[in-house]
C-alpha positions as CSV (number, residue, x, y, z in Angstrom):
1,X,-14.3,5.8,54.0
2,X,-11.5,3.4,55.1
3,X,-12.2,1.3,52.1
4,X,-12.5,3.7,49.8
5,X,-11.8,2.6,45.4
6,X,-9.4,5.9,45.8
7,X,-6.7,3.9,48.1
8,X,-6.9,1.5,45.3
9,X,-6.1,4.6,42.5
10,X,-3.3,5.5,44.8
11,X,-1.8,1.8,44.5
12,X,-2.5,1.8,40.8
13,X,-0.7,5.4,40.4
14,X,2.0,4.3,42.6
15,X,2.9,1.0,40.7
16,X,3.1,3.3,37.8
17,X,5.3,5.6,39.0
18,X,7.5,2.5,40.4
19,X,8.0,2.0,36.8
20,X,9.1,5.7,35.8
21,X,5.5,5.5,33.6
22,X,3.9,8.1,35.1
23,X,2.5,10.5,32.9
24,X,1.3,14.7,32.8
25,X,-0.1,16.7,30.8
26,X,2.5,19.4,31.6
27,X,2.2,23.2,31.7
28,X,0.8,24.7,28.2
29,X,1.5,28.0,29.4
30,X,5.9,27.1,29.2
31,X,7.9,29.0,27.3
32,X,9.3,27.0,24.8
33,X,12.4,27.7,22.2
34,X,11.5,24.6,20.2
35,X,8.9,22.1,20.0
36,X,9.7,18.4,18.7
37,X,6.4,17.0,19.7
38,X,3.9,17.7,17.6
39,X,2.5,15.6,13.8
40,X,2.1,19.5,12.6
41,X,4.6,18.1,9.8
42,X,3.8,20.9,7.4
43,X,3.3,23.4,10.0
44,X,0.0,24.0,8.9
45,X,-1.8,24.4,12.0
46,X,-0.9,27.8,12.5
47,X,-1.0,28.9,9.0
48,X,-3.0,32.0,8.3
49,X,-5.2,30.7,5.7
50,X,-6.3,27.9,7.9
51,X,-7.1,30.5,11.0
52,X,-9.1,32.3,8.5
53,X,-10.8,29.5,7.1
54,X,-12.7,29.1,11.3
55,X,-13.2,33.2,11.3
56,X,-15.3,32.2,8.6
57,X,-17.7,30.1,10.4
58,X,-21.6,30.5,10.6
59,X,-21.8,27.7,12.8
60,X,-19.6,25.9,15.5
61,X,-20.8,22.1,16.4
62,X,-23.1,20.0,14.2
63,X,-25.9,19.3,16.1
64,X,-25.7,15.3,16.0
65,X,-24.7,12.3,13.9
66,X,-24.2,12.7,10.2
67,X,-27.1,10.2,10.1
68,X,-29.6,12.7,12.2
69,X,-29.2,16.6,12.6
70,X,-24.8,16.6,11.3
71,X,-25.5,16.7,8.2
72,X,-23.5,19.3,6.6
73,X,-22.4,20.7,3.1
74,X,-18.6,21.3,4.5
75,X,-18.5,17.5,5.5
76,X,-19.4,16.4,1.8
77,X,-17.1,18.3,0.0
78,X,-14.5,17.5,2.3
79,X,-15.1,13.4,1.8
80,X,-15.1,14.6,-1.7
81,X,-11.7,15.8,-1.8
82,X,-9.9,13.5,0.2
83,X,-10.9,10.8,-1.8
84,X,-9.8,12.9,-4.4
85,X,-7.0,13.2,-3.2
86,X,-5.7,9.7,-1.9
87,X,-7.2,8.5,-5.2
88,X,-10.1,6.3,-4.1
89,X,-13.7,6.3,-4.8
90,X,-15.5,7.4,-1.9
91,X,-14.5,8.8,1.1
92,X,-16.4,8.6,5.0
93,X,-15.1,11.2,7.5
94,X,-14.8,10.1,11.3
95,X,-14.6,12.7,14.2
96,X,-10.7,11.2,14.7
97,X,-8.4,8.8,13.2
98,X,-8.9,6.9,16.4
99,X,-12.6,6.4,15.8
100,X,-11.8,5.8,12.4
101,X,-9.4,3.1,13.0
102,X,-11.5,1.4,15.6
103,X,-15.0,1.5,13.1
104,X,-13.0,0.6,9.9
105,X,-11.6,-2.2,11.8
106,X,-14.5,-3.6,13.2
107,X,-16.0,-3.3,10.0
108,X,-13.9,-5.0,7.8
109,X,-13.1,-8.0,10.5
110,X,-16.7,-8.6,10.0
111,X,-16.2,-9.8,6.2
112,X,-12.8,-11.1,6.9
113,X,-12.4,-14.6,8.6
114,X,-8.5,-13.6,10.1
115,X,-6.3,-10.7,11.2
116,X,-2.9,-10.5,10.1
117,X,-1.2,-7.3,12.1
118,X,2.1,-5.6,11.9
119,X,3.3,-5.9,15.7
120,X,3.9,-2.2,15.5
121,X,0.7,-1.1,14.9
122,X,-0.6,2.4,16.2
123,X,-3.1,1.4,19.7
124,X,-5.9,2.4,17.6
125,X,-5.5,-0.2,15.4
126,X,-4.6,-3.1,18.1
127,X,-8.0,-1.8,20.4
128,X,-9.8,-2.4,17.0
129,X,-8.5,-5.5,16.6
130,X,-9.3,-6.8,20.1
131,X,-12.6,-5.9,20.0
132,X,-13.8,-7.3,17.0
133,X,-13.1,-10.8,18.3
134,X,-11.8,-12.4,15.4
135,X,-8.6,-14.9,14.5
136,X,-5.6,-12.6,14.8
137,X,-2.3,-13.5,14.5
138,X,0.5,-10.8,15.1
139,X,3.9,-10.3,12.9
140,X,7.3,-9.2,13.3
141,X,7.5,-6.1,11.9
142,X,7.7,-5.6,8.5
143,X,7.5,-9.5,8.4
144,X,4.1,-10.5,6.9
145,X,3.7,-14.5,6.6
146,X,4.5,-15.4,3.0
147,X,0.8,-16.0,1.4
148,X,0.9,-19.9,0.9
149,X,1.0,-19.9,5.1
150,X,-1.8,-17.8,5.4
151,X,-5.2,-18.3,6.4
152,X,-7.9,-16.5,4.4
153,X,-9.8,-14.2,3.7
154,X,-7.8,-11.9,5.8
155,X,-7.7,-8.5,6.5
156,X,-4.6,-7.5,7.1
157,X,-3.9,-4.0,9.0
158,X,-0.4,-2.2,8.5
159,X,0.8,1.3,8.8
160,X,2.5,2.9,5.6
161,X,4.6,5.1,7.5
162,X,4.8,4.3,11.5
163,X,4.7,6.5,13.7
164,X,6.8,6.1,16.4
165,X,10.0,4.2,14.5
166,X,9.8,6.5,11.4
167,X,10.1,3.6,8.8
168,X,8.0,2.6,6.0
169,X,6.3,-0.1,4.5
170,X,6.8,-1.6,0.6
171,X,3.1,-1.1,0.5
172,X,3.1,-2.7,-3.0
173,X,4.7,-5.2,-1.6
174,X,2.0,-6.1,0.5
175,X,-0.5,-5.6,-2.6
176,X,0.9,-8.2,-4.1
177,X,1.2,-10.7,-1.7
178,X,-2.3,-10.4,-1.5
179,X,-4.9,-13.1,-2.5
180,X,-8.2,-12.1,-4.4
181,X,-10.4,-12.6,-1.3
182,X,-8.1,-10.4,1.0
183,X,-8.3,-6.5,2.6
184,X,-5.5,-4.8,3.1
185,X,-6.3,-1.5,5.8
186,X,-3.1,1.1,5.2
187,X,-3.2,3.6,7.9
188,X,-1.8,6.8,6.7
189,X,-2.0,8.9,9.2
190,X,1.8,10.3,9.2
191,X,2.1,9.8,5.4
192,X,-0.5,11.6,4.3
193,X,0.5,15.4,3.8
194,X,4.5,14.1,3.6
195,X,5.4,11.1,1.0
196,X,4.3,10.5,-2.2
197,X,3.0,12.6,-5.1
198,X,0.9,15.5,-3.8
199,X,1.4,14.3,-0.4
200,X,-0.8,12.3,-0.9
201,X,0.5,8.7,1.2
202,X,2.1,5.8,0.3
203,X,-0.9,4.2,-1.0
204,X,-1.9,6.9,-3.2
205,X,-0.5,5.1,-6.7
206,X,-2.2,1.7,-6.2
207,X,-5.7,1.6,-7.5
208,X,-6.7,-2.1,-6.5
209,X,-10.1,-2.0,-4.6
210,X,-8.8,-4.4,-2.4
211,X,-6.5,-1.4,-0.6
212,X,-8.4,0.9,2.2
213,X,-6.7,3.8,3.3
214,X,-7.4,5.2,7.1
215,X,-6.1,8.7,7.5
216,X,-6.1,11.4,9.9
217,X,-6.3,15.5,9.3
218,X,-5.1,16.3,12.4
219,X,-1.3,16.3,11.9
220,X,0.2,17.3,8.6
221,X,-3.0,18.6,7.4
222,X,-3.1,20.9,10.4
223,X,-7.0,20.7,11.9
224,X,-8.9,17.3,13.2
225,X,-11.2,14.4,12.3
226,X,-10.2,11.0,10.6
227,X,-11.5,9.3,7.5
228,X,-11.6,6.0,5.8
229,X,-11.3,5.7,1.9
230,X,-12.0,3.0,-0.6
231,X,-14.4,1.5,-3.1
232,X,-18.0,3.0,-2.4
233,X,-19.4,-0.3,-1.3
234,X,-17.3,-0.3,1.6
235,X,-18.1,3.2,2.2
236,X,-21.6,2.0,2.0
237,X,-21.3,-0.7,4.5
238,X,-19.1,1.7,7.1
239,X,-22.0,3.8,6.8
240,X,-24.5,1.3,8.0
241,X,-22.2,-0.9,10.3
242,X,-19.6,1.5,12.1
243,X,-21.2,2.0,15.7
244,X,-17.9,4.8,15.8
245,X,-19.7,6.4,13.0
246,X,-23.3,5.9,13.7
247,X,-23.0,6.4,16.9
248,X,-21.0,9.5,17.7
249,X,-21.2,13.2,16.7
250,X,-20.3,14.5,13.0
251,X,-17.2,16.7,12.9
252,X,-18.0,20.6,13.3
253,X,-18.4,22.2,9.8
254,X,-16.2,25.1,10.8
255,X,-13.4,22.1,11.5
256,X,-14.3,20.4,8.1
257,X,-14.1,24.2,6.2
258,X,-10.4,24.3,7.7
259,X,-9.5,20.6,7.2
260,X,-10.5,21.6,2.9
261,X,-8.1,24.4,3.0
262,X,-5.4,22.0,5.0
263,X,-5.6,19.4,2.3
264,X,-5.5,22.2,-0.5
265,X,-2.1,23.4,0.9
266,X,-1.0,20.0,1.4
267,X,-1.4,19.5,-2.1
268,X,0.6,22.3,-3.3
269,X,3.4,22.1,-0.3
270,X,6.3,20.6,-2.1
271,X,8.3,23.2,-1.2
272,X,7.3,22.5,2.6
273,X,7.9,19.4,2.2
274,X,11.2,19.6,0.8
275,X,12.4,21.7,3.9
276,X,11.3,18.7,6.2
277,X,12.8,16.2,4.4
278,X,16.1,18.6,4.8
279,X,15.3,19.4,8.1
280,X,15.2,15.9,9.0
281,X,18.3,14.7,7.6
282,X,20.1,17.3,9.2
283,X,18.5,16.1,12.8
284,X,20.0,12.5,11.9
285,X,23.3,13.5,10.7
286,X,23.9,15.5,13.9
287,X,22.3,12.9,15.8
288,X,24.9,10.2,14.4
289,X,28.0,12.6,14.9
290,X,27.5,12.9,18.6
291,X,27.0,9.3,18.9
292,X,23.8,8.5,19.2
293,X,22.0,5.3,17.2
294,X,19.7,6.8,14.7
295,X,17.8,4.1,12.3
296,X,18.8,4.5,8.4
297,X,15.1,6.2,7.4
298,X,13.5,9.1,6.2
299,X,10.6,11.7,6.8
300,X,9.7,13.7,9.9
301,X,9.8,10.8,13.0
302,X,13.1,10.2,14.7
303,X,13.5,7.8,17.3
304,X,16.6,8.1,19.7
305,X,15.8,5.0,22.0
306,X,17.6,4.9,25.2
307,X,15.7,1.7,26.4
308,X,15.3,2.4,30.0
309,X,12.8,4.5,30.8
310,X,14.8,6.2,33.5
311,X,17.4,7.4,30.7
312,X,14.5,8.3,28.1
313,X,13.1,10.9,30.9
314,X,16.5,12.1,31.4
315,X,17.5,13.1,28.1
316,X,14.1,14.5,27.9
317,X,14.7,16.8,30.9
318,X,18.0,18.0,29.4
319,X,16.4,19.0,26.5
320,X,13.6,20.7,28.7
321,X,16.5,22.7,30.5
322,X,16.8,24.7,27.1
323,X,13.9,25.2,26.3
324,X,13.4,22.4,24.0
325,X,10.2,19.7,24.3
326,X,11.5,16.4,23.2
327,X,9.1,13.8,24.7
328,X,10.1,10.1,26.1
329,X,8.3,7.6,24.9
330,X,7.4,4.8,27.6
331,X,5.8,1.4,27.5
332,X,3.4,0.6,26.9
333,X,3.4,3.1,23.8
334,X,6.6,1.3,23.0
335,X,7.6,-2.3,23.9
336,X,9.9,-2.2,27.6
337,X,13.4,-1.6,26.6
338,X,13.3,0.7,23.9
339,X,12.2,4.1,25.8
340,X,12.7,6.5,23.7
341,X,13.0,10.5,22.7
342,X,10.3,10.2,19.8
343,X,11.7,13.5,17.7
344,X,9.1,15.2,15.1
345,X,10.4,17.3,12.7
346,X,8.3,19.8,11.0
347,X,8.7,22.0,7.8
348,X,8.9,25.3,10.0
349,X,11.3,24.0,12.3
350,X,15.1,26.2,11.9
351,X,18.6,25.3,11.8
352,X,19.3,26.7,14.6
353,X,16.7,25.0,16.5
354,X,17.6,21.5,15.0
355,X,21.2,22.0,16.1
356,X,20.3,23.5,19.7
357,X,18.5,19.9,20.2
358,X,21.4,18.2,19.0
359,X,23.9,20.1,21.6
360,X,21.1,19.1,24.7
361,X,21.4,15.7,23.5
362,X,24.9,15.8,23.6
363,X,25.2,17.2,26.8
364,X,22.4,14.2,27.7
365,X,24.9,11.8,26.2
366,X,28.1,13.0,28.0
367,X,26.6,13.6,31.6
């Protein structure tokens, strides 16, 4: 056993913990005061109606893939209204964003000759990238290459609202820098539920077939699965071309019954989402008073970036001292020197809980 793989797992575990990467799950059983680490924007994941909606299930998994024994009634409908909802033609439901962003991708690089992608892009997006094999070329953020210097067709792949820095992107913008051959992938996965009328993404107001919207129901919508929205040819072709899709288990129906309800109360959560927004804004203005660097944005993400990873776990473990979970960010989530306390505000959050992480991070600043 003296050349065992493990001794190579040690060596691999202990370069990452050389590089203050390491990473746990952590005890789910802690007793927590406040919790600034979850996409529940809307706090919908513990709503009532949306623990009733599973005591209401006949069934609990789906038996196969949608294109053998998952067929189900609750997965229809709830294609239905999404693409109802983020006002495209058809929708295609995934059993995560993930697998979503990783089929749609693929997909689409297949009819596309070039990838133009925003260099903050969520992993999903990048792994889909890599793997299709295609031309890519990566851009500053928020820095697409003016369309006379662009190859074509190209899909290009952007997030609306990014998750980790908590800015967005002039999404029209994009639209019409656009040439008649091109695809333009909008992941919305920490829009959707949170900007735009209904909640219903940054996307939601542009009905040009060449935009397809990837979302995700597992954070402001409150349950799981992903989905991919657009004209119904493209549906079409995900249907019969996404291995993620074809491949892999439908979404539970009891999951799909809840995911209905979560976009139902989405719809109708302006009032919610009017307490984030507020929430939020108070989180940045106490930020900036104690002197920490907060970027000039909106919504529910707030990055504090420290850049070393040493002083990211540090403020995190101040703000663990009280009771508070405010997780650090590390590379290669981010890119090296901008660790981070990656803050997510949600609609059900308190004052007094925003200003209790705002005195641990003062006390992180000042020690």
């Amino acid at each position: 056993m003296t050349r065992s793989y493990l001794k190579r797992v040690d060596s691999e575990l202990e370069r990452i913990r050389a590089q203050h990467r390491y990473r746990e799950i952590g005890n789910d059983g802690q007793t927590l005061v406040a919790d600034f680490s979850t996409n529940d924007y809307l706090g919908l994941a513990i709503d009532s109606r949306m623990v009733e909606a599973l005591r209401q299930a006949k069934r609990v998994g789906s038996g196969g893939s949608r294109l053998l024994g998952g067929r189900h009634r609750e997965l229809r409908l709830l294609e239905e209204d999404l693409a109802r909802w983020v006002g495209r033609e058809r929708a295609l439901l995934f059993s995560s964003g993930y697998l979503a962003a990783l089929g749609a991708v693929h997909v689409l690089a297949q009819i596309s000759e070039v990838i133009y992608s925003d260099q903050l892009n969520h992993a999903s997006l990048i792994d889909g990238i890599r793997a299709s094999g295609l031309a890519r070329e990566v851009y500053s953020h928020a820095n697409l290459p003016a369309k006379e210097t662009r190859r074509g067709p190209a899909l290009l792949v952007t997030e609306s609202y990014f998750g980790m820095d908590g800015d967005e992107i002039d999404i029209p913008a994009l639209v019409r820098s656009l040439r008649d051959d091109d695809v333009l992938l909008v992941d919305e996965a920490h829009a959707l539920g949170v900007f735009g009328k209904e909640g219903a993404g940054l996307a939601r107001g542009l009905a040009d077939e060449r935009v397809i919207v990837l979302g995700t129901l597992s954070k402001a919508v409150g349950a799981a699965g992903g989905f991919v929205a657009g004209p119904a040819k493209v549906i079409d072709l995900l249907v019969n071309a996404a291995r993620t899709f074809i491949y892999d288990t439908a979404l539970p129906p009891p999951i799909a019954f809840a995911a209905r309800v979560g976009v139902m109360l989405a719809r109708n959560a302006d009032d919610a989402r009017a307490r984030l927004f507020a929430k939020a804004d108070r989180l940045r203005d106490g930020l900036r008073q104690i002197g920490l660097s907060v970027p000039l944005s909106r919504g529910p993400v707030v990055p504090v970036v420290f850049g070393t990873e040493e002083r990211a776990l540090e403020a995190m473990a101040r703000c663990a001292e009280r009771g508070i979970r405010a997780p650090a960010i590390r590379p290669p989530t981010v890119p090296a020197g901008t660790s981070r306390l990656r803050l997510s505000v949600r609609a059900d959050h308190t004052d007094a809980q925003i200003d209790l992480l705002i005195d641990s991070l003062a006390c992180a600043v000042t020690s």
